[in-house]
DRENVO-516931 format. One line per 4 residues: number of its first residue (from 1); their letters; for each residue z, y, x of N, C-alpha, C, O. Coordinates in steps of 0.2 Angstrom, whole numbers, plus 2048, in hexadecimal, padded with zeros to 3 digits. Each point is the difference from the previous one (the first is absolute). Layout:
N
NUM = a = Z/Y/X/Z/Y/X/Z/Y/X/Z/Y/X  ...
# end
This chain:
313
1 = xxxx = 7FF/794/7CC/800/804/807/7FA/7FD/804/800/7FA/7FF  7FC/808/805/7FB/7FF/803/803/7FF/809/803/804/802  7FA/7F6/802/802/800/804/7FC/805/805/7FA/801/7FF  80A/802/805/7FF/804/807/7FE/7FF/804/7FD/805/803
5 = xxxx = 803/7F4/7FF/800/7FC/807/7FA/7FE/802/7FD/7FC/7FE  800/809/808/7FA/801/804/7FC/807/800/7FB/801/802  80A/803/7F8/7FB/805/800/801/806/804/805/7FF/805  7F9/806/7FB/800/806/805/801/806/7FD/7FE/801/7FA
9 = xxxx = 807/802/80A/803/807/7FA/801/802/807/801/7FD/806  7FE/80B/7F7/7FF/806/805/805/803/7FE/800/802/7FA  807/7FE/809/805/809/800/802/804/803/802/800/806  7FD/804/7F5/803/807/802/807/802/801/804/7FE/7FB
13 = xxxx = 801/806/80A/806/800/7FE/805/7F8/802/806/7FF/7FE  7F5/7FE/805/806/7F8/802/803/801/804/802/7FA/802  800/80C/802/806/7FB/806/807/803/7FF/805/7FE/804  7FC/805/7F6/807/801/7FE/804/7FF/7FA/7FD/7FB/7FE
17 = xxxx = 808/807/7FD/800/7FE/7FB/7FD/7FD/7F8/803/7FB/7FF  7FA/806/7FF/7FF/7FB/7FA/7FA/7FD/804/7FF/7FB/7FE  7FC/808/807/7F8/7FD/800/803/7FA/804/7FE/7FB/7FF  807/806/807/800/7FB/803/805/7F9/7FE/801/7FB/803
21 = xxxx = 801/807/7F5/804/7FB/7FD/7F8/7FB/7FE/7FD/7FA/800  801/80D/7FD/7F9/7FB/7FC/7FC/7FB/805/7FF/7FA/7FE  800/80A/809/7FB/7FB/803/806/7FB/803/7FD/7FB/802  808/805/7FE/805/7FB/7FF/7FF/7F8/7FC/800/7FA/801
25 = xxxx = 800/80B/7F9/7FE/7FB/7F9/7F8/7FC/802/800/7FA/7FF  7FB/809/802/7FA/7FF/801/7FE/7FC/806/7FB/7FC/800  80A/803/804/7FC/7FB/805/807/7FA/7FF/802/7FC/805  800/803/7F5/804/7FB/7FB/7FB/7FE/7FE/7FF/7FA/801
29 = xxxx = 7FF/808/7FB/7FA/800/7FC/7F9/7FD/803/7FC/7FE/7FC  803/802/80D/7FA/7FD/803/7F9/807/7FF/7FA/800/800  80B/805/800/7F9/807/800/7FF/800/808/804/801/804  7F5/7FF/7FC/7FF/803/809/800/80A/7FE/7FF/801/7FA
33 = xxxx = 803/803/80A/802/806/800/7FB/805/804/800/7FF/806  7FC/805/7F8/800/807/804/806/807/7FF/801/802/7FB  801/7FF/80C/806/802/7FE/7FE/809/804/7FD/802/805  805/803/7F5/7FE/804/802/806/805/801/805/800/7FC
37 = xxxx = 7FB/803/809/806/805/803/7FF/805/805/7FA/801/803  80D/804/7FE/7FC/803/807/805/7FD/805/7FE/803/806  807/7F9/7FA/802/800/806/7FF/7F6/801/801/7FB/7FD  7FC/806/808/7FE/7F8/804/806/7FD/801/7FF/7FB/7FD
41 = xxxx = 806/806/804/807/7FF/802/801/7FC/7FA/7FF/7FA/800  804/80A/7FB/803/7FC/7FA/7F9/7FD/7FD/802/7FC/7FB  7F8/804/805/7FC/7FA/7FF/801/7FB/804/801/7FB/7FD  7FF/804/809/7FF/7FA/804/809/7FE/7FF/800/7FA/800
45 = xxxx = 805/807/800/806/800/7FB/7FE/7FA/7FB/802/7FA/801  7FB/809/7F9/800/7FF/7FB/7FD/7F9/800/802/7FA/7FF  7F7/807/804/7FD/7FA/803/802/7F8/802/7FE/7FB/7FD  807/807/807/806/7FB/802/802/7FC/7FA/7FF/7FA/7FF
49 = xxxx = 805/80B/7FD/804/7FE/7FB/7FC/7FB/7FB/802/7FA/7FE  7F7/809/7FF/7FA/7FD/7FD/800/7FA/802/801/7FC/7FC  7FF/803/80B/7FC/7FA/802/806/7F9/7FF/800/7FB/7FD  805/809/806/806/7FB/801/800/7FE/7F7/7FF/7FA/800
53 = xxxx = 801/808/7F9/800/7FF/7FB/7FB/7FA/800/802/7FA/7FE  7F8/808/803/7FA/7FB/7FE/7FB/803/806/7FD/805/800  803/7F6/805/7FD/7FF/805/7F7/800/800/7FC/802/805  803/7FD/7F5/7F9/7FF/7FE/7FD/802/800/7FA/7FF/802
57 = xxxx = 808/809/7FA/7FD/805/7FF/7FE/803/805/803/7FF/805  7F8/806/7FC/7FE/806/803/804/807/800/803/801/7FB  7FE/802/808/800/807/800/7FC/805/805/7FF/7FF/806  7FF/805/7F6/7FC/805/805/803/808/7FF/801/802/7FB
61 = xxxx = 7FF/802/80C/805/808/7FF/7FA/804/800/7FC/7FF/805  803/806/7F6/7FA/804/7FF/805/805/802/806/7FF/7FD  7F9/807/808/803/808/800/7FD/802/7FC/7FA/800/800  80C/801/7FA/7FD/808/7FD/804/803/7FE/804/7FD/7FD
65 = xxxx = 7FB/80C/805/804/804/7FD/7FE/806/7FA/7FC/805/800  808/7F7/7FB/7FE/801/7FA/801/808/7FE/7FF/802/7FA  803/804/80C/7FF/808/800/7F9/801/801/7FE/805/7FE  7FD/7F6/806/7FA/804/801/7FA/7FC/7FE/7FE/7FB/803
69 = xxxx = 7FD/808/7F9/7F8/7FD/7FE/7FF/7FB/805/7FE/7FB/7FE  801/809/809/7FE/7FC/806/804/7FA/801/7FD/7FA/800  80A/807/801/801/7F8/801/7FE/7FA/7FB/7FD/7FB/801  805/808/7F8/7FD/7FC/7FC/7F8/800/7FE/7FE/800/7FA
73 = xxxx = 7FE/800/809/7FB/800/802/7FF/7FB/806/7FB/7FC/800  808/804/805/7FF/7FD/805/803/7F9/800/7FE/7FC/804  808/803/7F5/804/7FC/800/7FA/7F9/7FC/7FF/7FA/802  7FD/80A/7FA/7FB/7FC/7F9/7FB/7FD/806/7FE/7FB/7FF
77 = xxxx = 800/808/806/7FD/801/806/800/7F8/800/7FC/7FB/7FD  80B/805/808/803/7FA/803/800/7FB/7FA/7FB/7FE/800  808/800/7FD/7FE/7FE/7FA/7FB/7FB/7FD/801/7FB/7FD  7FB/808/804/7F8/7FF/7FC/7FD/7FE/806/7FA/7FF/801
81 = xxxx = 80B/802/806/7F9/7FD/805/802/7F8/801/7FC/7FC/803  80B/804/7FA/801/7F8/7FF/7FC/7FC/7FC/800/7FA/800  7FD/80A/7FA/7FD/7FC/7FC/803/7FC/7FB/7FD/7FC/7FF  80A/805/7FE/804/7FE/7FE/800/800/7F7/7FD/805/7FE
85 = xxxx = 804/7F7/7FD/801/802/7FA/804/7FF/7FE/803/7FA/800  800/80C/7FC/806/805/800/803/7FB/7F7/7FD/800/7FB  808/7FC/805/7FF/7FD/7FB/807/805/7FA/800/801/7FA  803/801/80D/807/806/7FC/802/804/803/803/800/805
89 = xxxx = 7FB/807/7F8/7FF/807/804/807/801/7FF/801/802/7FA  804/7FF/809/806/801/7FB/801/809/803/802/800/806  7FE/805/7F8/801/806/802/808/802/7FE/801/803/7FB  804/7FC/80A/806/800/7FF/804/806/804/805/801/7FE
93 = xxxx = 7F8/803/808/801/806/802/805/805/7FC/7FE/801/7FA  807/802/809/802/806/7FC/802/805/803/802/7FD/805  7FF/809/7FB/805/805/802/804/805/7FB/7FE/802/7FB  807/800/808/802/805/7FA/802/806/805/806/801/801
97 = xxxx = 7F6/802/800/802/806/806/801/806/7FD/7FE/802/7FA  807/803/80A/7FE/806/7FC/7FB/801/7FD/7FB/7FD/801  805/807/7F9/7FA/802/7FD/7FA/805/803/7FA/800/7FD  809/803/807/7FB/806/806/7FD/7FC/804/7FA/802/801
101 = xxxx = 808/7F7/803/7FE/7FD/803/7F7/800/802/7FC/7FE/7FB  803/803/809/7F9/800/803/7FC/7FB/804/802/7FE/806  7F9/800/7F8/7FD/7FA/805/7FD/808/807/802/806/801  7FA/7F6/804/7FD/805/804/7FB/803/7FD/801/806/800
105 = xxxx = 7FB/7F8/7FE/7FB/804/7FB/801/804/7FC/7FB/803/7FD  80D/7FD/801/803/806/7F7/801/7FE/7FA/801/803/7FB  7FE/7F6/807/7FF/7FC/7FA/809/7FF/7FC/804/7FF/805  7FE/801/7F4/806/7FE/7FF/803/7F8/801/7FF/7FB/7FC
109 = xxxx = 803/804/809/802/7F9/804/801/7FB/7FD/7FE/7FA/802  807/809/7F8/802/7FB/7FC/7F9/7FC/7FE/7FD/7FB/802  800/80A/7F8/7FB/800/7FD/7FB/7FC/802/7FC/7FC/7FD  803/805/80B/7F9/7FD/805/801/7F9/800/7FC/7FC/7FF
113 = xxxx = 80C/802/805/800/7FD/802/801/7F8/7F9/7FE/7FA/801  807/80A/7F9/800/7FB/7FB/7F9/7FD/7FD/800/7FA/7FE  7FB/80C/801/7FB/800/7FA/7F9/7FF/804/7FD/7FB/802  802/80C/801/7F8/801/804/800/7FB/805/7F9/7FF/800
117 = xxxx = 809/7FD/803/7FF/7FD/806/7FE/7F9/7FC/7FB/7FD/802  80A/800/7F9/801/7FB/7FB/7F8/7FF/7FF/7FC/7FB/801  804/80E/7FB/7F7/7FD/7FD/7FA/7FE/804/7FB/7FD/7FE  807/808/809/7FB/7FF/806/800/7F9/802/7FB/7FD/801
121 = xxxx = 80B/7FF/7FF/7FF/7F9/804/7FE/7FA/7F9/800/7FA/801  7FE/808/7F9/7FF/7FB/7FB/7F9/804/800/7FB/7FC/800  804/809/801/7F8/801/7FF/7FB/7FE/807/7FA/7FF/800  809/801/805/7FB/7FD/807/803/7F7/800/7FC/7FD/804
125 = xxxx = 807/801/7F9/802/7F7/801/7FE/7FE/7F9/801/7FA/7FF  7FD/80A/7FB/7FB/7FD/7FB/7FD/7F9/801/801/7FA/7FE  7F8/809/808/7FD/7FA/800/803/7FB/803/7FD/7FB/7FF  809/803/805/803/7FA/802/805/7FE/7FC/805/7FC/802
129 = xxxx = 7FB/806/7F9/806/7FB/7F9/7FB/7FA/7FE/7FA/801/7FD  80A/7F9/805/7FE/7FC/7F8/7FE/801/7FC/804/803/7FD  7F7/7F8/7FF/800/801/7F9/805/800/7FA/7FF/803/7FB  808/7F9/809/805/7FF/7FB/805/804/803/805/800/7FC
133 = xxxx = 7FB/805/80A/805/805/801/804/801/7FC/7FF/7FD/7FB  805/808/805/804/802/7FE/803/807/805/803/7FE/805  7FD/808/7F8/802/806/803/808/803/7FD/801/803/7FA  802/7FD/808/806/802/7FF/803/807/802/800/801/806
137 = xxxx = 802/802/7F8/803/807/801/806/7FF/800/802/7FD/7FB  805/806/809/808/801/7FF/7FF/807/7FE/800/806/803  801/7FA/7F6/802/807/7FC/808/7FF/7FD/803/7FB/800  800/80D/7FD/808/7FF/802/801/801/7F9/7FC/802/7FC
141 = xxxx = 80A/7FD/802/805/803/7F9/7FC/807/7FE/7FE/800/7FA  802/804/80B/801/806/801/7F9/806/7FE/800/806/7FE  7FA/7F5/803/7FD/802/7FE/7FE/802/7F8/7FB/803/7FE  80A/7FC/7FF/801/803/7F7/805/805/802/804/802/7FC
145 = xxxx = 7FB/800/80A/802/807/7FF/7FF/805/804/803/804/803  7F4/7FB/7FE/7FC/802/803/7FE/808/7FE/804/802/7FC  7F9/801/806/7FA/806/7FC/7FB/7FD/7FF/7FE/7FC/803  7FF/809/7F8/7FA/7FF/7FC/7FA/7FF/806/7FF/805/803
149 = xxxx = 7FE/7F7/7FE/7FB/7FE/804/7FB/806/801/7FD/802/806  802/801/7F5/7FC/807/7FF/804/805/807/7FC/801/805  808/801/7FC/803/801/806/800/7FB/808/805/800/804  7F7/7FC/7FD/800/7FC/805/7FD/802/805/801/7FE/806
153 = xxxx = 7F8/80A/7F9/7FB/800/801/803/804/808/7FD/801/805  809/801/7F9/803/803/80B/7FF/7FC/802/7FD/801/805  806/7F8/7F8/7FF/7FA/808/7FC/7FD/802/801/7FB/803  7F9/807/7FB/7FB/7FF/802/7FC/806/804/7FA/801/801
157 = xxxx = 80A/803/7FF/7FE/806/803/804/800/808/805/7FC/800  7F9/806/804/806/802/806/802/808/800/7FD/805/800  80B/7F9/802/803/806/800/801/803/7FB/802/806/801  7FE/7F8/7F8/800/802/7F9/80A/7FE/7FF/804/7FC/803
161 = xxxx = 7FD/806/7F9/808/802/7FF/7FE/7F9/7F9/7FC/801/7FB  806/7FB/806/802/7FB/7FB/806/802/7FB/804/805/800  7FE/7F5/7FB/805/7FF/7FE/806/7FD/801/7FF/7FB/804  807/806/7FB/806/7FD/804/800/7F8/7FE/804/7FC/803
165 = xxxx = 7F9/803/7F9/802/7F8/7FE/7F8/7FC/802/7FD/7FB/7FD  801/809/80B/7FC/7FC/800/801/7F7/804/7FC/7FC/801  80C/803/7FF/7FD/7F8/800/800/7FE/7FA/7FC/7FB/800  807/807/7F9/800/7FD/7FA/7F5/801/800/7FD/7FB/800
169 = xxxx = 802/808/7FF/7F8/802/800/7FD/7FB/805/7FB/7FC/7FE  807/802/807/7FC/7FD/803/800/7F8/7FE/7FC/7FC/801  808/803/7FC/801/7F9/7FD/7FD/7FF/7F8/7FD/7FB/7FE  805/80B/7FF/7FA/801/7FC/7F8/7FF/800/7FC/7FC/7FD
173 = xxxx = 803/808/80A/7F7/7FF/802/7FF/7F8/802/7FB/7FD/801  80A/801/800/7FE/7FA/802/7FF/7FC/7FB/7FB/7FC/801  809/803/7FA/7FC/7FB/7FA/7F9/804/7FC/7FD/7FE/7FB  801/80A/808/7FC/803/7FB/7FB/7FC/804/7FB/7FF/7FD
177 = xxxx = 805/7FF/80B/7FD/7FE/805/7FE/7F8/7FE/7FA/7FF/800  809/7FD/7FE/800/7FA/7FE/7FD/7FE/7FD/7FD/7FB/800  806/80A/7F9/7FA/800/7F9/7F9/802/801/7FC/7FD/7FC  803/806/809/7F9/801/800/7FD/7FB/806/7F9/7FF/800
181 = xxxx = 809/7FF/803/7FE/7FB/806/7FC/7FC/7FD/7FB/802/802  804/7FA/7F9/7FC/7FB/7FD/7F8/804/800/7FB/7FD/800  805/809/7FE/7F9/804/7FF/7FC/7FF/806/7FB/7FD/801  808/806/803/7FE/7FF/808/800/7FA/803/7FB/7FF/804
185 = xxxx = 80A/7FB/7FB/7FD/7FC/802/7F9/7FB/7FF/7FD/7FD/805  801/805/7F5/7FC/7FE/7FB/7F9/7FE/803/7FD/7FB/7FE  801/80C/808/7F9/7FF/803/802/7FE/804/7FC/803/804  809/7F8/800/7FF/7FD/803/800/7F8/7FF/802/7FD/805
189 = xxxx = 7FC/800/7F4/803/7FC/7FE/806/7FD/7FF/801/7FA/7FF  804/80C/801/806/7FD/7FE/802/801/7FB/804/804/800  7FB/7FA/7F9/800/802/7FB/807/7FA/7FE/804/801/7FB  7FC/7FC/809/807/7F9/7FD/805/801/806/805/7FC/802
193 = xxxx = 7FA/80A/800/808/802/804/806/803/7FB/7FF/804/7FB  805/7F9/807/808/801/7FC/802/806/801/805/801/804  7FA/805/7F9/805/806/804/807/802/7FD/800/804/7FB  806/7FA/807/804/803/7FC/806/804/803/7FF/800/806
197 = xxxx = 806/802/7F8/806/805/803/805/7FD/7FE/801/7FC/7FC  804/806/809/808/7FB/7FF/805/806/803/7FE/804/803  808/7FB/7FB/805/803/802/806/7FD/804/802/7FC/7FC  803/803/808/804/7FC/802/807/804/7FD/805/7FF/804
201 = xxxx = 7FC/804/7F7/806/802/7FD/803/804/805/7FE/803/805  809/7FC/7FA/803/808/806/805/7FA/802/803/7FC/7FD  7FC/806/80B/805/7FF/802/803/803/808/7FB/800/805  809/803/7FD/801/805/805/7FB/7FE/809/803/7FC/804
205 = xxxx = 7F6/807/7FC/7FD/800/805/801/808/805/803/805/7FF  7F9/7F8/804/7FE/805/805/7FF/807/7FD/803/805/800  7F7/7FB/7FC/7FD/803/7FC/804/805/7F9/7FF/805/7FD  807/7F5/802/804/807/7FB/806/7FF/803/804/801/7FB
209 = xxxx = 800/7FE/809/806/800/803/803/805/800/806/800/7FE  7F7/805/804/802/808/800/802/804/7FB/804/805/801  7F9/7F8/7F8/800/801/7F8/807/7FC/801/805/804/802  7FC/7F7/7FD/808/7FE/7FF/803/802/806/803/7FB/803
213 = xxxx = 7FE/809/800/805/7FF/806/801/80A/7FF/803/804/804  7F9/7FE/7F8/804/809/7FE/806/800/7FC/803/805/7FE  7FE/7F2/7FF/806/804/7FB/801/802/7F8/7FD/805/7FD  806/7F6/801/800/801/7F8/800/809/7FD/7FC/802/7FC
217 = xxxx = 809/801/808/7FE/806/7FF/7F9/804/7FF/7FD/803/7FC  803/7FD/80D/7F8/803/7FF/7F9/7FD/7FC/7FA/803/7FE  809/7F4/800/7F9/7FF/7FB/802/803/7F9/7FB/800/7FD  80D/802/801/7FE/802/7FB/7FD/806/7FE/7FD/802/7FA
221 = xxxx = 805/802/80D/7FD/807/800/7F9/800/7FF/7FE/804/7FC  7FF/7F8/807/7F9/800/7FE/7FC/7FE/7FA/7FB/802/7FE  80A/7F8/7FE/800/801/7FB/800/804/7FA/7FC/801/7FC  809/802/803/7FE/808/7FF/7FC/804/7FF/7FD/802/7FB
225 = xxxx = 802/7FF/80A/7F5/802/802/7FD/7FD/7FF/7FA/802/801  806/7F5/7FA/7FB/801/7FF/7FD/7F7/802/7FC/7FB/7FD  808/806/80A/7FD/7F7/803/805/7FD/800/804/801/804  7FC/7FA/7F7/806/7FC/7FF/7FE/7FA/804/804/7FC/7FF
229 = xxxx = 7F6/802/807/7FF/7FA/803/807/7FE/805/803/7FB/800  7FE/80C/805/804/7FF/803/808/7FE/7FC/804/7FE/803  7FD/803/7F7/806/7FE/7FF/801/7F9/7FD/805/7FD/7FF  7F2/801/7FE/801/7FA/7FC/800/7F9/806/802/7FB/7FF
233 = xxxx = 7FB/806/808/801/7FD/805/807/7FF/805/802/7FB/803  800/80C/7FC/806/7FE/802/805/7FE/7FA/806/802/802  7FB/7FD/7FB/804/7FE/7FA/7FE/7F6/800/804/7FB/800  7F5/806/801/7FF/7F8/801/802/7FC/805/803/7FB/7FF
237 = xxxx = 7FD/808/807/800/801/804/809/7FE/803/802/7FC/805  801/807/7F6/808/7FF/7FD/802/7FD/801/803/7FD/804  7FB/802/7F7/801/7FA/7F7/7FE/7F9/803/803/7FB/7FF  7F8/804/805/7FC/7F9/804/7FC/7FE/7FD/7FE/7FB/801
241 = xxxx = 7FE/809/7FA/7FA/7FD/7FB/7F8/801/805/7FB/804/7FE  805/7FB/804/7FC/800/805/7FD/7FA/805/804/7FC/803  7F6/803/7FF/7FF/7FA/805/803/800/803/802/805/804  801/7F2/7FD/806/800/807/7FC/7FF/808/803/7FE/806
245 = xxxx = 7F4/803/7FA/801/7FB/807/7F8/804/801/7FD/802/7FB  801/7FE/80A/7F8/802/800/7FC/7FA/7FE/7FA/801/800  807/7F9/800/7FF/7FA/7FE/7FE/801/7FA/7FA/7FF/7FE  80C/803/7FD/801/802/7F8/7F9/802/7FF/7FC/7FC/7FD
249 = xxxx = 803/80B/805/7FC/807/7FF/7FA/7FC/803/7FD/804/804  801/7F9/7FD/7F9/7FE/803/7FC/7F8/7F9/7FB/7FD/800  80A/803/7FD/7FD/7FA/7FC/7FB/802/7FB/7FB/7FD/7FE  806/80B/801/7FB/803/7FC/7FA/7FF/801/7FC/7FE/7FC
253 = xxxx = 802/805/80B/7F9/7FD/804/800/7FB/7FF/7FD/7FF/7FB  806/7FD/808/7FE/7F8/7FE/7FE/7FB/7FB/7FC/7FB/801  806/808/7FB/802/7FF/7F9/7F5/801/7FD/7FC/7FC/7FF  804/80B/801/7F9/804/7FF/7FB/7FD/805/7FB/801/7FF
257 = xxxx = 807/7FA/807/7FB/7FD/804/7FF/7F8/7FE/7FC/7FD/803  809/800/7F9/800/7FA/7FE/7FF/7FE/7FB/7FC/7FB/800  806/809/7FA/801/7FF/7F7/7F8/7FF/800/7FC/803/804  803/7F7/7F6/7F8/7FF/7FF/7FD/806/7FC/7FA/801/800
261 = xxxx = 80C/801/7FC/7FD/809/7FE/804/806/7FF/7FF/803/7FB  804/7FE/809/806/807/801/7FE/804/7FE/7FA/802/801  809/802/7FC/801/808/7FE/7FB/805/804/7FC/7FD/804  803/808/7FB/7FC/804/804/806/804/803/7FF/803/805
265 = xxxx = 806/7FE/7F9/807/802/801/806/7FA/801/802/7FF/7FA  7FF/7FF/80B/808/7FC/802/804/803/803/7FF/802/806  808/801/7F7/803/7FE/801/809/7FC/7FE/801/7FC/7FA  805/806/80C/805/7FC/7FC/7FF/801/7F7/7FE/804/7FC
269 = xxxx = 806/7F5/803/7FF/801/7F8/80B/803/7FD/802/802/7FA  801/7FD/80B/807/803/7FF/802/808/7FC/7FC/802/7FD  80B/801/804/800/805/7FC/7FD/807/804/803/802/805  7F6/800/7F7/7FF/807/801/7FB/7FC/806/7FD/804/803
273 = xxxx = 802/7F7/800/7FA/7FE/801/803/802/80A/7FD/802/805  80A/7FC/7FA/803/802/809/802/7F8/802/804/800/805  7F9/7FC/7F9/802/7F9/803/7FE/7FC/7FA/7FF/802/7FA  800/7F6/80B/7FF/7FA/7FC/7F9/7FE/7FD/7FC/804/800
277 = xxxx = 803/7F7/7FF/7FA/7FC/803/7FB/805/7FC/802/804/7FB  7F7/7FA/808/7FC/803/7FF/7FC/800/7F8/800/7FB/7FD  7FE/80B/800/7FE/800/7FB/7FD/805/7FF/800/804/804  7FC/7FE/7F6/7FA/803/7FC/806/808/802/806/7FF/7FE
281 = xxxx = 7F7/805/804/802/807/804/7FC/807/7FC/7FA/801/7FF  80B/803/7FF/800/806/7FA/7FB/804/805/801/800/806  7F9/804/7F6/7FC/805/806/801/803/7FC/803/7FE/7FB  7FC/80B/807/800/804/800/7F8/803/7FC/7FB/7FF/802
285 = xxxx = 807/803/7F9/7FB/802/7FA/7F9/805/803/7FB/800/7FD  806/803/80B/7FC/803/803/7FC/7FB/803/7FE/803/805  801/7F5/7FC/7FE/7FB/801/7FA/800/7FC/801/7FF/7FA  7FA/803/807/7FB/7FF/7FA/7F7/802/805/7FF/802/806
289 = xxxx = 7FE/7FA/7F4/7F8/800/803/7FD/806/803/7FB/801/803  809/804/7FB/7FB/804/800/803/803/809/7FD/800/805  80B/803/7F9/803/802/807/800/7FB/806/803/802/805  7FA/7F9/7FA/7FF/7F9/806/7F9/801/802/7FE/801/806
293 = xxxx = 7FD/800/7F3/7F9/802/807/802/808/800/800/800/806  801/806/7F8/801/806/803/802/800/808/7FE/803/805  809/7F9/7FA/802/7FF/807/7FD/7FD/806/7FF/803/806  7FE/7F7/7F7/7FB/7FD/806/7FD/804/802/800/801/806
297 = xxxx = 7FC/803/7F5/7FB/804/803/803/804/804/7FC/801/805  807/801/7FC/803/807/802/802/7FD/80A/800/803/806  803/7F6/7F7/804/7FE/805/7FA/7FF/803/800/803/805  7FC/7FB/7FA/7F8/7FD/804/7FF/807/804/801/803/805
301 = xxxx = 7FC/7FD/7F7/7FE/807/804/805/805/806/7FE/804/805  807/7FC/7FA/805/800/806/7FD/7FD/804/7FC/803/804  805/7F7/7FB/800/7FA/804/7FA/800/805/800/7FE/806  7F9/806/7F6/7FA/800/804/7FF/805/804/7FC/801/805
305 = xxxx = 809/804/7F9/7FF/807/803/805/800/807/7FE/802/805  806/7FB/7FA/807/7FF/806/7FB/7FA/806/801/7FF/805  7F8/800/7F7/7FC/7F8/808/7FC/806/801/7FE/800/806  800/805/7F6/7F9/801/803/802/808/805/7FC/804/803
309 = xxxx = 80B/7FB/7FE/803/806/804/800/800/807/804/7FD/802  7F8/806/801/801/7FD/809/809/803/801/803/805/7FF  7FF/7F5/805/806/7FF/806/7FF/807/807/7FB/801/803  80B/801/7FD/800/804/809/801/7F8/802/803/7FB/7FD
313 = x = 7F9/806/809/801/7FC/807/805/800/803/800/7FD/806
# end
């Protein structure tokens, strides 16, 4: 395992469950922190908590809200005006919002806030990774039960009627995101940055709470139809096979930010991949060279098209 101690990791998603176990873990470890969020409150919070851990370190609170191009735009802004090198990008943000869900722009929320936003802040902080970075992505279980990426091309449209499992898809794009990051980093000489994806197994968060709290019945009714997620979640969920602690669900990162050669996929290594120490993690067969640069492209170009839009005043 490779020690941590003095280096600089930027995240995403740290002031609540699993991200704030991790930066928990990390200023254990002697990481100085860029911490990115949208409320100042539970950063300056979190802060505290850091310091009291390990005093030594730094922490700095970047605002950004990860619904709009602009913030994260202004966020890479601040950022890069510190001059900083970024030694662990760790992109651990999630949501799982309605499927209809809309940013202000029309954008699929989920989608924006999980994927597009992810690739806009690793493509404007390129040039400040280290040469030995390491870029990490939090992708879920869930994404092997994604749709065919070939269907992606709404969410990157605004106002377009997506698919109903766009968080499973969004977690999807994110390892197609991943796999392709090394290409792009490449002109910037980063050719020896680490990019890999990890999962932190299931265990009842914010984000699927809702899913187990409708009821054995109603999940098996949807199984029926077809989605058997909600029933195999709550059934774990049950049973107690599942991570016991956001502590748990956070080693996976960790794990992919330390090992001297990790997986390009970590997750738990336990049954069906829902708990227990970290290990080489099953991808989803739609994980391939080809649907990784399609995507980027695709997602790029969003991405160029959402900066070069003038704002109302």
């Amino acid at each position: 395992m490779n020690s941590l101690n003095n280096l600089t990791a930027c995240v995403t998603g740290c002031t609540d469950g699993i991200g704030r176990a991790l930066c928990l873990r990390l200023a254990a470890e002697g990481v100085n922190m860029i911490l990115c969020a949208r409320s100042a409150e539970k950063a300056e919070n979190l802060i505290k908590d850091l310091n009291h851990i390990n005093p030594r370190i730094t922490c700095q609170f970047i605002s950004c809200d990860l619904e709009s191009i602009d913030s994260c735009a202004a966020a890479i802004h601040e950022i890069k005006r510190g001059n900083p090198l970024i030694d662990l990008l760790m992109l651990n943000a999630g949501i799982a919002d309605d499927a209809s869900a809309r940013t202000a722009e029309g954008y699929n929320k989920v989608f924006f806030v999980n994927h597009i936003s992810h690739q806009a802040l690793a493509m404007g902080l390129a040039d400040h990774l280290s040469f030995n970075a390491r870029v990490i992505v939090q992708s879920s279980l869930a994404h092997r039960a994604a749709s065919h990426p070939d269907t992606f091309g709404s969410y990157l449209c605004p106002y377009q009627t997506g698919n109903s499992t766009a968080y499973a898809d969004s977690k999807l794009a994110n390892l197609l995101f991943i796999k392709a990051l090394p290409t792009y980093l490449a002109q910037y000489g980063r050719s020896s940055v680490l990019c890999a994806g990890a999962h932190p197994g299931y265990m009842v968060t914010n984000i699927n709470r809702s899913t187990v709290q409708m009821g054995m019945m109603s999940c098996m009714r949807w199984g029926l139809r077809g989605n058997i997620k909600p029933l195999l979640l709550s059934m774990a969920s049950s049973l107690g096979i599942c991570q016991p602690s956001n502590d748990a669900a956070a080693l996976s990162m960790l794990h992919a930010a330390r090992h001297d050669e990790p997986s390009f996929y970590t997750g738990p290594g336990g049954f069906a991949e829902l708990y227990g120490k970290p290990d080489r993690a099953k991808l989803s067969a739609y994980v391939s060279d080809h649907n990784a640069r399609v995507m980027w492209q695709k997602t790029e170009a969003c991405i160029n098209l959402l900066q070069m839009v003038p704002r109302e005043s």
